[in-house]
N, C-alpha and C positions, 0 to 999 in steps of 0.2 A: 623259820617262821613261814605261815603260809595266810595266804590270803584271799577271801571268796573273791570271785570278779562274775559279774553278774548272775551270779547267783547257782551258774551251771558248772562252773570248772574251777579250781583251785588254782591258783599264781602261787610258786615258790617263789618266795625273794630273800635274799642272801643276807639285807641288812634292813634295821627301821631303827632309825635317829631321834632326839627329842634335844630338842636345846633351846635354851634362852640366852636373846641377846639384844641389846639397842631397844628394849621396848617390845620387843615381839617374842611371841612362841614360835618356834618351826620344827615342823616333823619332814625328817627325810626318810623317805623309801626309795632302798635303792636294790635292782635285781643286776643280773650278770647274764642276761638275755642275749637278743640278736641286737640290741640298739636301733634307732630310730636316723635316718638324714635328717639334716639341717633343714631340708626343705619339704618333708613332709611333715617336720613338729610345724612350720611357719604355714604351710598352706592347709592341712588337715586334719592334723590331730585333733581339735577342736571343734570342727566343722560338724554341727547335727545332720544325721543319718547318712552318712559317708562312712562306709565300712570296711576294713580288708577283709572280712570274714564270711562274704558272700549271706550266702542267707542263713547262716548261724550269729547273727549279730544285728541291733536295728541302726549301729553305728551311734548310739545317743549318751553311751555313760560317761565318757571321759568331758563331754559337752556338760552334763547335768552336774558334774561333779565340781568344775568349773565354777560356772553359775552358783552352786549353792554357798561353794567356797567363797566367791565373790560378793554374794547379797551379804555374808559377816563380814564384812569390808576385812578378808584376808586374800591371799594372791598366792597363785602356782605356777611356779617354773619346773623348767626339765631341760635337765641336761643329758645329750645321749650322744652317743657315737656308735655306728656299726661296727659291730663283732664285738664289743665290748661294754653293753647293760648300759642302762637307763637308770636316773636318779630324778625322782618327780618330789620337790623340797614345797611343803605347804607352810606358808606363813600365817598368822595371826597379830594384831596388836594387842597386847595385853593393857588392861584396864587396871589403874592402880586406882586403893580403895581409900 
């Protein structure tokens, strides 16, 4: 499966999850990348306009993706390790009718 990322370059990722459980939807997307440290998911992955990408990047989507995630009172983790891919797990609460 492949997936746009801002709109300029294609992400291949190896898996995307869908499951319900405890009251929530969650979608995992997981790739087989270079992985992320510990201490760059906690100090910057989310940080607006903080980029690795030099000036191919305004550093703002994974921030805005966040945020919009969050205004639907849903929540995103990532779990990553280097050398071995990133899994970014988006929850939702589901609304029973």
């Amino acid at each position: 499966m492949e997936l746009p990322c801002n709109s300029s370059k294609i992400i291949n990722i190896g898996k995307l999850f869908r499951a319900y459980s405890l009251g929530n939807a969650q979608i995992d997307i997981i790739d087989t990348g270079s992985g992320m440290e510990k201490k760059f998911i906690a100090e910057l992955l989310f940080k607006p306009f903080d980029t690795t990408k030099g000036n191919a990047g305004m550093g703002i989507g994974v921030y805005e993706a966040r945020e919009y995630i969050m205004s639907q009172r849903g929540e995103i983790l990532v779990q990553s390790e280097p050398g071995f891919g990133t899994t970014f797990s988006i929850k939702y609460p589901l609304i029973t009718a």
